[in-house]
C-alpha positions as CSV (number, residue, x, y, z in Angstrom):
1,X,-31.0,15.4,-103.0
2,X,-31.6,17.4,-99.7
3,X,-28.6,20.5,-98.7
4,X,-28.3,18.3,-95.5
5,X,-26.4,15.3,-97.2
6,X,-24.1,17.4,-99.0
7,X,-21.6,17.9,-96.9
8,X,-20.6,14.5,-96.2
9,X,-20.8,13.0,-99.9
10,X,-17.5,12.0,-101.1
11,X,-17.1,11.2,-105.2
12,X,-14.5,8.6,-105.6
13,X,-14.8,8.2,-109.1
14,X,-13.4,12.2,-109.7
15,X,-10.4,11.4,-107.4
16,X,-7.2,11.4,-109.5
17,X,-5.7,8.4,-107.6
18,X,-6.5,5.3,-105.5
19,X,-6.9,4.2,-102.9
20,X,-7.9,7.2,-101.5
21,X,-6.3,10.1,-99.4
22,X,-8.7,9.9,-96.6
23,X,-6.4,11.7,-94.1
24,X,-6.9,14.6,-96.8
25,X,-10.5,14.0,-96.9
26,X,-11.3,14.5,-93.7
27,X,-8.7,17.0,-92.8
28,X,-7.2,15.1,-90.0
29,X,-5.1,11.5,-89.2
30,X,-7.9,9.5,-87.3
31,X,-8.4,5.8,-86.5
32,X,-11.1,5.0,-89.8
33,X,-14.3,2.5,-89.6
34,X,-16.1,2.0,-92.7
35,X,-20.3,0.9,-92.8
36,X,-21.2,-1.5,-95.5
37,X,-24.7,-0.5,-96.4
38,X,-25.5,2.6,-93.8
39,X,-29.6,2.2,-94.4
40,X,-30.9,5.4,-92.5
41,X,-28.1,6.5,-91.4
42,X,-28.5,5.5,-87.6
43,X,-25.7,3.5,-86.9
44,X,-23.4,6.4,-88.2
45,X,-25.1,8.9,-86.4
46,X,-24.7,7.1,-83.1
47,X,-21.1,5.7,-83.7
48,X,-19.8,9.5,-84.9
49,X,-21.0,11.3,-81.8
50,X,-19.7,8.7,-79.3
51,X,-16.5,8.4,-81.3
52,X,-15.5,12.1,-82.2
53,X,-11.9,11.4,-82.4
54,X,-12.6,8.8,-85.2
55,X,-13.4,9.4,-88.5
56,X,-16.4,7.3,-90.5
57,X,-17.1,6.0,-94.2
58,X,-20.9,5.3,-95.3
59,X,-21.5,2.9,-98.4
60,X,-24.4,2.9,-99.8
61,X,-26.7,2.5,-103.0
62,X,-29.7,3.9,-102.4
63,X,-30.5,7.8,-103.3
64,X,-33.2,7.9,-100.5
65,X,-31.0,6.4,-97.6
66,X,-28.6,9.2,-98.3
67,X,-31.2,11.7,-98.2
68,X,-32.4,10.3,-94.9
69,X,-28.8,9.6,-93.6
70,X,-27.4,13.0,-94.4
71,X,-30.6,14.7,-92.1
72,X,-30.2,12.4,-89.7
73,X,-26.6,13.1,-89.3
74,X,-26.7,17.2,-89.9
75,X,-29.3,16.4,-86.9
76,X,-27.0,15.1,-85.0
77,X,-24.3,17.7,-85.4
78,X,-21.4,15.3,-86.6
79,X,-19.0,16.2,-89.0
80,X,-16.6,12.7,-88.9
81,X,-18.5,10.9,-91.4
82,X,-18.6,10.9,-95.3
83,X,-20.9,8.9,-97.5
84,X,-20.3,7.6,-100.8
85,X,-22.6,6.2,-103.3
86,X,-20.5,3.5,-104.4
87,X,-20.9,-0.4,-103.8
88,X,-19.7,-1.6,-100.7
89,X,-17.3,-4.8,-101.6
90,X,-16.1,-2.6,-103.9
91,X,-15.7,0.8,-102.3
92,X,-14.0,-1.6,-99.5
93,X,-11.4,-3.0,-101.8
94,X,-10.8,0.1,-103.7
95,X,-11.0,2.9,-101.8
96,X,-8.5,1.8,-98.7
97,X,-4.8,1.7,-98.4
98,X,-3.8,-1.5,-97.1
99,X,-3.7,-2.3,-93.2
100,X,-6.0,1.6,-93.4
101,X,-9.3,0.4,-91.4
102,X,-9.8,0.0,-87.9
103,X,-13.2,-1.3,-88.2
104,X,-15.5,-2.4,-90.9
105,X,-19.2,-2.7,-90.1
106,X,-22.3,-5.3,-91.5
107,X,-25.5,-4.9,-90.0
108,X,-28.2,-7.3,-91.4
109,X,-27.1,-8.3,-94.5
110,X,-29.7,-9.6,-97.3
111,X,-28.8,-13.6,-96.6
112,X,-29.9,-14.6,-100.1
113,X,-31.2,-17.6,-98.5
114,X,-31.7,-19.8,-102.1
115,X,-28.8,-21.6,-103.3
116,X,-29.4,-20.8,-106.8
117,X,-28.6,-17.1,-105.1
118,X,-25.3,-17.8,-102.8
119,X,-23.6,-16.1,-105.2
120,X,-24.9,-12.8,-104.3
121,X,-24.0,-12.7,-100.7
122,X,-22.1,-10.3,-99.1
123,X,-19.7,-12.4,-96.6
124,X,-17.5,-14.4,-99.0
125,X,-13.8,-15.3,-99.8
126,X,-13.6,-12.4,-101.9
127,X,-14.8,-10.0,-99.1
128,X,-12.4,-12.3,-96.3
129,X,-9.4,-11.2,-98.9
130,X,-10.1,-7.6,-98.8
131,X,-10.6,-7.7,-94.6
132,X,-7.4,-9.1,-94.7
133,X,-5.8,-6.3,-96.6
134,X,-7.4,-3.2,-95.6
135,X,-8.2,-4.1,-92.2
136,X,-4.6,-2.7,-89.5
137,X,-3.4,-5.7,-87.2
138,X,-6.0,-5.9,-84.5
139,X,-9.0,-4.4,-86.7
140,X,-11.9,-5.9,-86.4
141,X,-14.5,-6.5,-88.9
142,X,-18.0,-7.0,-87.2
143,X,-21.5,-8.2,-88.7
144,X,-24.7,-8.7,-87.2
145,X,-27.7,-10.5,-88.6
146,X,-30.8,-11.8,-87.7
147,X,-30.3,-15.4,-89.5
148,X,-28.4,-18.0,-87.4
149,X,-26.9,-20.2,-90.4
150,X,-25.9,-17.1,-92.2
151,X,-23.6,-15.8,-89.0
152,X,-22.0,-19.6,-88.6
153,X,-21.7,-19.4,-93.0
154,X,-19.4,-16.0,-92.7
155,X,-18.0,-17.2,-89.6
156,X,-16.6,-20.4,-91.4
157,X,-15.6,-18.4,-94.3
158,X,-13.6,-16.0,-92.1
159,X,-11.6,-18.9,-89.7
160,X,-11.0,-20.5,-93.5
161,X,-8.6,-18.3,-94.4
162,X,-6.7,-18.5,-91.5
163,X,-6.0,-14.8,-91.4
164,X,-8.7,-14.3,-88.1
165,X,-9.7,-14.6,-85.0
166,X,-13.0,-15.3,-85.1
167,X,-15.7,-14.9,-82.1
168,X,-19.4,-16.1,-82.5
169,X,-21.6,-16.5,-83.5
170,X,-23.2,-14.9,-80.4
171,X,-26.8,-14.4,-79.7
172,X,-27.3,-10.6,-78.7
173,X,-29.1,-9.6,-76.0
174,X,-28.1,-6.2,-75.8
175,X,-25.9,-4.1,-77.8
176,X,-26.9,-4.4,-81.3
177,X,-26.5,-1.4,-83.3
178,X,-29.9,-0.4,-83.0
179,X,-31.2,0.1,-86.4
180,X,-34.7,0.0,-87.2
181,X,-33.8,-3.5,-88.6
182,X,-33.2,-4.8,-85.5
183,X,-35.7,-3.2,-83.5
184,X,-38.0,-4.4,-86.4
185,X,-36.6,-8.3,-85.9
186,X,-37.0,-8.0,-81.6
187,X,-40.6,-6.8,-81.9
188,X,-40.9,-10.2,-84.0
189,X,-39.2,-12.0,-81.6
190,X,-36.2,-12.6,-83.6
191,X,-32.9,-13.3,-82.2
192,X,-30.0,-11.3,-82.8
193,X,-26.2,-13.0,-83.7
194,X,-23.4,-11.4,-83.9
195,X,-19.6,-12.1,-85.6
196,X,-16.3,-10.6,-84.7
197,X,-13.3,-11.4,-86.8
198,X,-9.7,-9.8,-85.5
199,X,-7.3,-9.6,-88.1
200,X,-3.8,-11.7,-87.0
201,X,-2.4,-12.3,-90.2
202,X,-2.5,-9.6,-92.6
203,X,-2.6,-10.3,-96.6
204,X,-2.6,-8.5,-99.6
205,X,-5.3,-8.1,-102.5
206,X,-5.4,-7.2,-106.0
207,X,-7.1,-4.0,-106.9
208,X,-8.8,-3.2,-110.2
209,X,-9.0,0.5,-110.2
210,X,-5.7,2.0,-109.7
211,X,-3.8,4.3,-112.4
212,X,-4.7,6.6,-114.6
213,X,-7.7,7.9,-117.1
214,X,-7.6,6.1,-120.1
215,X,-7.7,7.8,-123.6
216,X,-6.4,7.1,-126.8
217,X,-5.6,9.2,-130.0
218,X,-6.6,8.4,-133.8
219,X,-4.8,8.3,-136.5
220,X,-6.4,9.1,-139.8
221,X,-10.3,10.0,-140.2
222,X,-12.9,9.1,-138.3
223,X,-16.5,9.4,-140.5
224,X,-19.8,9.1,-139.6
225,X,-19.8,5.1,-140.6
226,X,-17.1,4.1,-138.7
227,X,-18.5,6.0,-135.5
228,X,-22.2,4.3,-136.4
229,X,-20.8,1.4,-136.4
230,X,-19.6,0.6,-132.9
231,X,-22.7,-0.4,-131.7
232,X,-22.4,-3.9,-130.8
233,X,-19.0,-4.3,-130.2
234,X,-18.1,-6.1,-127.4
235,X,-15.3,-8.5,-125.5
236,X,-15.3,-11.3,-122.7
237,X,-12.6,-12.6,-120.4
238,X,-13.0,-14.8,-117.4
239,X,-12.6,-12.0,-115.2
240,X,-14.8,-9.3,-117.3
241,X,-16.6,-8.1,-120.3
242,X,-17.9,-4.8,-121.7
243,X,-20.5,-4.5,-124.9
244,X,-21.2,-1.1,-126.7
245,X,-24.5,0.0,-126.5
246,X,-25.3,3.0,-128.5
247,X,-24.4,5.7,-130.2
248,X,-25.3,9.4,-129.9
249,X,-23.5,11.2,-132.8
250,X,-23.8,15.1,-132.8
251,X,-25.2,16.9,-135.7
252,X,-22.1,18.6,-137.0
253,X,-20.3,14.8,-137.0
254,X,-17.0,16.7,-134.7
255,X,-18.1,14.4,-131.7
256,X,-19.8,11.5,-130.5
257,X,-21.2,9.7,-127.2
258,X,-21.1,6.0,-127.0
259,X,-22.9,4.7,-124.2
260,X,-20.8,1.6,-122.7
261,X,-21.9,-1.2,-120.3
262,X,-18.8,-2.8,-118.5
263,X,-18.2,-5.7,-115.4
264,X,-15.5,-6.9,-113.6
265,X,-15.5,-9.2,-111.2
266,X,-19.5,-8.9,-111.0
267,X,-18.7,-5.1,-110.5
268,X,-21.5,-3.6,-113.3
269,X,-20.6,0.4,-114.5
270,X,-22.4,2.1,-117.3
271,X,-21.1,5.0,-119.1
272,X,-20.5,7.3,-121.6
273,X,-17.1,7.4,-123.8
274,X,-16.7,11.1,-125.6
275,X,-14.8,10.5,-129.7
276,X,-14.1,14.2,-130.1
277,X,-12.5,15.7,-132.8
278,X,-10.2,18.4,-132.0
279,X,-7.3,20.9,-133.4
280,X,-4.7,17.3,-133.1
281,X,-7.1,14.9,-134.2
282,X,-9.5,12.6,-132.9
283,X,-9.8,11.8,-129.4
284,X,-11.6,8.6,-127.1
285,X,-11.8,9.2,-123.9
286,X,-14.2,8.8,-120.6
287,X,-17.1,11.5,-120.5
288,X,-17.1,13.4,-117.6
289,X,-20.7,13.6,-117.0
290,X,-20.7,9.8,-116.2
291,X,-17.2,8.9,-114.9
292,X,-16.6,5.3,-113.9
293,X,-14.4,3.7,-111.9
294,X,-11.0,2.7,-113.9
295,X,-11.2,-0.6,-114.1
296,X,-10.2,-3.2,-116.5
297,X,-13.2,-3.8,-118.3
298,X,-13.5,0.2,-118.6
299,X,-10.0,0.9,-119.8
300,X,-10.5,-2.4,-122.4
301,X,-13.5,-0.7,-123.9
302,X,-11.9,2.7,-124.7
303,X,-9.2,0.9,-126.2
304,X,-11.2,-1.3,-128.5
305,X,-13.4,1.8,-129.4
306,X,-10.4,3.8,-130.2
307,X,-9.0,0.8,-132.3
308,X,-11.7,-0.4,-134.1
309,X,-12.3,3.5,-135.4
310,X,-8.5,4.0,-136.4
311,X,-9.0,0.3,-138.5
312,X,-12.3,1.3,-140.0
313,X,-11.4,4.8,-140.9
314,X,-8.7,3.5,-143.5
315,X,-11.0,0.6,-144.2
């Protein structure tokens, strides 16, 4: 990843507790905005140098938008903004004290237009419960897209909850956020809409990734069956699942990687769990090299590894 980007990455998944400190992380108490899915980097660039006195957060997945978004905001000469490589529903609900945000940013959205893929899109009642929470009285969450029935769809869902003030859909004219997106959909003669939603009535939502690491101590031996043997395991719930993958066990049988696939809520990690043996015993716990998010599904998993070792070592 270029030197440019570095400077404005942020690793949630190291910090010790959530939501996050972001007064700490940006060294200053400054009204906050947060970009779902920053693309280039353009939108960022432009909204930190005409807002120096606030203080910006970039979600995205892509390695090569960061790489572009990280030169194009070095070029800029900003130093408001941090990115994070983390998904952008999530990251929202996660990361953000409650009544934190002053703005929250969509720009063009995939619409998912098949109904067999509603599912997937980005504007639903899930999202309209964490705008609620994280969003201050007054903030305003803003998206603009190119599709008409997809800007009168997250309208709908927003008014629903009766939480919002809801403008628009409105055609742009002017005033989009300029992204190559939409200078893309003008040159196509595309129109433009555009969805404002104040918050009035602030709510609450449940978070998945607060507390602590999880790890777990064995009692008794661990050997090289037992560990073997964890491939496969696995457990659903309504709200989440996690399956065990493999196992990479080293050649002196002291330790052992077991690589882990978890969800929750249609949030998807993989990872690594480390069963070490040290001078106390045998320990589970996450690896550091691939440190999720603490979520149910993740915490569930290290658990059931760390019990079903204990029950087949005295097996």
């Amino acid at each position: 990843m270029a030197l440019e980007v570095a400077r404005y990455l942020v690793e949630p998944r190291w910090w010790e507790k959530l939501p996050g400190d972001w007064k700490g992380v940006f060294g200053r108490d400054a009204p906050l905005a947060v970009e779902i899915g920053f693309g280039n980097g353009e939108f960022l660039a432009w909204a930190a140098k005409e807002n120096p006195d606030w203080n910006f957060v970039g979600f995205e997945l892509a390695l090569t938008c960061f790489v572009k978004a990280g030169k194009r905001l070095a070029s800029a000469g900003v130093e408001n903004v941090r990115l994070a490589r983390v998904d952008g529903a999530f990251g929202l609900r996660e990361l953000f004290p409650n009544g934190s945000l002053s703005r929250v940013y969509l720009h063009f959205p995939c619409p998912w237009p098949k109904a067999r893929h509603a599912s997937r899109r980005l504007v639903n009642e899930r999202l309209a419960r964490t705008l609620a929470s994280v969003l201050a009285p007054a903030g305003i969450f803003e998206l603009t897209t190119d599709v008409d029935w997809y800007a009168r769809e997250a309208a709908d869902i927003l008014s629903s909850t009766g939480r919002f003030s809801v403008r628009g859909p409105v055609p742009l004219t002017e005033g989009g956020p300029d992204t190559r997106y939409e200078r893309k959909w003008r040159l196509e003669g595309r129109r433009i809409f555009r969805v404002e939603a104040e918050l009035v009535r602030p709510g609450k939502v449940d978070r998945l990734a607060e507390g602590t690491m999880p790890h777990a101590r064995i009692k008794g031996p661990v050997p090289r069956a037992a560990l073997l043997s964890l491939a496969g395991l696995k457990e659903t719930w309504p709200e989440g699942a996690f399956v065990i993958k493999e196992i990479f066990l080293a050649s002196n049988e002291r330790a052992a990687l077991v690589r882990a696939f978890a969800v929750d809520e249609g949030f998807q990690q993989q990872y690594f769990i480390a069963v070490v043996r040290g001078p106390d015993g045998w320990m589970v716990k996450l690896d550091g090299a691939t440190l999720p998010f603490r979520t149910p599904a993740v915490k569930r998993s290290v658990a059931a590894v760390a019990a079903a070792l204990e029950k087949r070592g005295q097996a």
